[in-house]
Residue, then its C-alpha position, 0 to 999 in steps of 0.5 A: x178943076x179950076x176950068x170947071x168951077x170958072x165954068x161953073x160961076x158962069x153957069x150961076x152968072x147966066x140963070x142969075x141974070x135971067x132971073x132978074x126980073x123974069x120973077x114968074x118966068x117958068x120955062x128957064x133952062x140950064x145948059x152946061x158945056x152947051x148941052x141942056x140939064x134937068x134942074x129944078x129952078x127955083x125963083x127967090x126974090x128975082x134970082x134963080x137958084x140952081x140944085x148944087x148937086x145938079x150943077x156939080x155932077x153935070x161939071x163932073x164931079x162927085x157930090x157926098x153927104x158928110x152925116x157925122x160932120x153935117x158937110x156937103x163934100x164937092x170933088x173931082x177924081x180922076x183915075x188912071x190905070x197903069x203899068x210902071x215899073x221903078x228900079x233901084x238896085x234890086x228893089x223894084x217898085x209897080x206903080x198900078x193907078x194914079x187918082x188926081x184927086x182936088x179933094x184927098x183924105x186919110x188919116x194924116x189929112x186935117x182938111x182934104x187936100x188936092x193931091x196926085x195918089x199913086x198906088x204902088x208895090x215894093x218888093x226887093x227880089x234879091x238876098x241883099x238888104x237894103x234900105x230905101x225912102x221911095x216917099x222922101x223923095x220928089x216928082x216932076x211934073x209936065x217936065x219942069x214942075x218938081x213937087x217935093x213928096x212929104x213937103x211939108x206933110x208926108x200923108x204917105x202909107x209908111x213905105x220906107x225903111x229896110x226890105x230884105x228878101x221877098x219883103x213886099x210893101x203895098x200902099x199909097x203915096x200921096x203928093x199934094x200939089x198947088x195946080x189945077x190938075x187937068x194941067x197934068x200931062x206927064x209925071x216923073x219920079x226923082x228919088x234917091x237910090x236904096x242903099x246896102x249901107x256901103x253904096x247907093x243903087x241909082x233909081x231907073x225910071x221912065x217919064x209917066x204919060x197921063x192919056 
């Protein structure tokens, strides 16, 4: 998202710099990424102002009006449907979608947040009760980046705790991270096992690829 917005300032740079003494010019074009864009352009006092919407959808993000908080809100999402399964002991955790969002919000949120959001579903597929904190943990990114899960806010879905048999828990878990997320190319889960108060299950997962 970074990218986008130094592309975005460049954007504005440019029709600026045409506007200067081009005050009753009629024929300025916008192009983004190289490709020409439908504006309406309009010229104040010599500068060449630009619809926000316009500019932001054609950068690819998405645009929405706050009514109640009278707000513009301006993000990027990005969606990835996938089919991870993480073991630990006789719990199983399925990972179905990871969304980069640079602009997150639920409940636990004071402002948005840019974070990686992974939808999951824990279950325990045996008779034995055990307790485990899926969202205490960490995940690594790229291989060498380790973002601590719940530091120094856990805006999680409350996932934690005891699963006894057939107990299934579905919900969110949330990580913001300080990184443009178009870097991301690889995600990893480093947790602690779940425990039957006696012994720790080790948790088995493999790396997550983002294509």
């Amino acid at each position: 998202m970074n990218k986008k917005l130094v592309a975005l300032c460049m954007v504005l740079v440019l029709i600026f710099g045409v506007g200067i003494g081009a005050y009753a010019a009629t024929d300025i074009r916008l192009f983004v990424h190289g490709k020409q864009v439908n504006a309406d352009i309009q010229i104040v006092n010599g500068l060449s102002y630009v619809p926000l919407r316009t500019v932001s959808e054609a950068l690819g993000a998405d645009v929405n009006w706050d009514e109640s908080k009278r707000t513009i809100n301006i993000k990027n999402t990005k969606t990835y449907e996938v089919e991870t399964t993480i073991w630990s002991g006789s719990l199983l955790m399925k990972i179905s979608k990871i969304t980069l969002d640079t602009a997150y919000e639920n409940s636990k949120t004071k402002n948005p947040i840019n974070a990686i959001i992974f939808d999951v579903s824990i279950e325990n597929t045996t008779y034995s009760t055990l307790e485990w904190s899926p969202t205490k943990g960490s995940i690594r990114l790229n291989y060498d980046n380790f973002i601590e899960i719940s530091n120094p806010v856990n805006y999680s879905d409350d996932l934690n705790g005891s699963f006894s048999l057939q107990t299934v828990k579905k919900g969110k878990i949330v990580v913001p991270v300080n990184m443009n997320l178009d870097d991301i190319k690889t995600i990893d889960f480093v947790l602690e096992g779940s425990t039957d108060g006696s012994k720790y299950n080790p948790v088995q997962a493999m790396p997550i690829k983002l294509k």
